[in-house]
C-alpha positions, 0 to 999 in steps of 0.5 A: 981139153977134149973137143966135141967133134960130134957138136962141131960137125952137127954145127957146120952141117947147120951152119952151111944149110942156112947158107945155102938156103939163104943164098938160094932165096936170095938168087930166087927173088932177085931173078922174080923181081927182075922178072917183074920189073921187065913185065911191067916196063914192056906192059907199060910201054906197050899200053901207052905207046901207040905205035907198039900197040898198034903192033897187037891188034887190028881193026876191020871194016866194022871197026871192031879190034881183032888180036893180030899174028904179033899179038898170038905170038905174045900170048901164047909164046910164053907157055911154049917157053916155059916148056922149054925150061922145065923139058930142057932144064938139063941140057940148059946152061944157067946163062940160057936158061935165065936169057928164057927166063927174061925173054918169057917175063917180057912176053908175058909184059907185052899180053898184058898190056891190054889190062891198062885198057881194060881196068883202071889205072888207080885200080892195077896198083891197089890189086898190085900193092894187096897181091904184094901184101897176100903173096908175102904173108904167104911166103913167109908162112911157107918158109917158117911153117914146120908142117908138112905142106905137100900134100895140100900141094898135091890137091892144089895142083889136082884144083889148078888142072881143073882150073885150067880145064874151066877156063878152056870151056868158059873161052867157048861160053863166055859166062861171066858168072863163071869166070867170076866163080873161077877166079875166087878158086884160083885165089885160093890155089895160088895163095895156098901154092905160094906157101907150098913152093916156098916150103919146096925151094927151101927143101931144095936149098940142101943141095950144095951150093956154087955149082951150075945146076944151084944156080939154075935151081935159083932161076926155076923157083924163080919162074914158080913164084913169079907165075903163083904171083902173076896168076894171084894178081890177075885172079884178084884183078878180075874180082876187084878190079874197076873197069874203064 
């Protein structure tokens, strides 16, 4: 009997690229979902606990409320950080770099407790549950699409720098209007990024898997799915969400 060596390797190769990106989606949302989880526990804690609250903000003379140095350090921390994993990604270890990870998602927890302040309880989880929903829908279409998405993620991209220039210039004018036009693009943007970071993690998932450096890929797309979902949910949230 004569064996199709040719049939048997093309199947193996198959068989062990579905592994890999099985094993790496299955290493990307379980670190986003963690990630998740401690940005909602330390923003809740932060927002009904008094004392730690306390710790963000100030209150002058006139009873107005000024953002203290604790509260600056939560804001702005996290970017630094995320620099951190994207220039040292290298010289990181995979512990490491998920120890920054973690330490990111609870500082981005700790800045975002003021939403319960602003919006409405009942709200934060409509907003939440449809992020949920649009972020899947978009995830899988990422994931199953055969077209070629890269270069509707190179405009994306060429749309978020922009964004982000906006938003800059709308922190000095303070429109509403503005702001309001800025976050119905947004919503735009990282719905479409969320299909196309999707599609380039599962472009990734062809490396070998078991080695460090897969495991630390598994921790970066986590860190991409997580801010395409917290910046829709916060897009969203603007648009649709009731005040207090």
């Amino acid at each position: 009997m004569e064996t199709n060596f040719k049939n048997t390797n093309l199947n193996n190769i198959q068989g062990a690229t579905i592994d890999n990106t099985r094993s790496l989606f299955a290493s990307v949302f379980t670190w986003m979902f963690v990630a998740l989880g401690i940005t909602t526990l330390f923003s809740l804690l932060f927002a009904y606990n008094p004392s730690l609250g306390q710790m963000l903000y100030s209150e002058d003379a006139m009873g107005r409320m000024h953002t203290s140095v604790i509260g600056w350090v939560a804001m702005l921390a996290p970017l630094g950080l995320v620099l951190l994993m994207n220039f040292a990604y290298n010289k990181l270890s995979f512990v490491s770099l998920m120890a920054i990870f973690f330490t990111f998602s609870a500082l981005f927890g700790i800045s975002f407790s003021s939403i319960f302040y602003i919006y409405r309880l009942d709200s934060i989880g409509t907003v939440f549950a449809s992020t949920c929903a649009l972020f899947g829908v978009m995830a899988v279409a990422g994931y199953t699409t055969k077209a070629d998405l890269t270069k509707m993620g190179s405009l994306l991209i060429i749309g978020l720098i922009g964004i982000i220039i906006a938003s800059l210039i709308n922190m000095f004018m303070r429109s509403e209007a503005m702001g309001y036009i800025i976050s119905i693009i947004s919503v735009v943007i990282f719905t479409g990024l969320t299909a196309y970071d999707v599609q380039k993690i599962k472009a990734l998932s062809l490396q070998n898997t078991g080695t460090s450096d897969f495991k630390k890929l598994g921790v970066m797309g986590a860190l991409t799915l997580y801010l395409d979902f917290i910046n829709l949910f916060m897009s969203l949230l603007r648009i649709f969400g009731k005040r207090n």
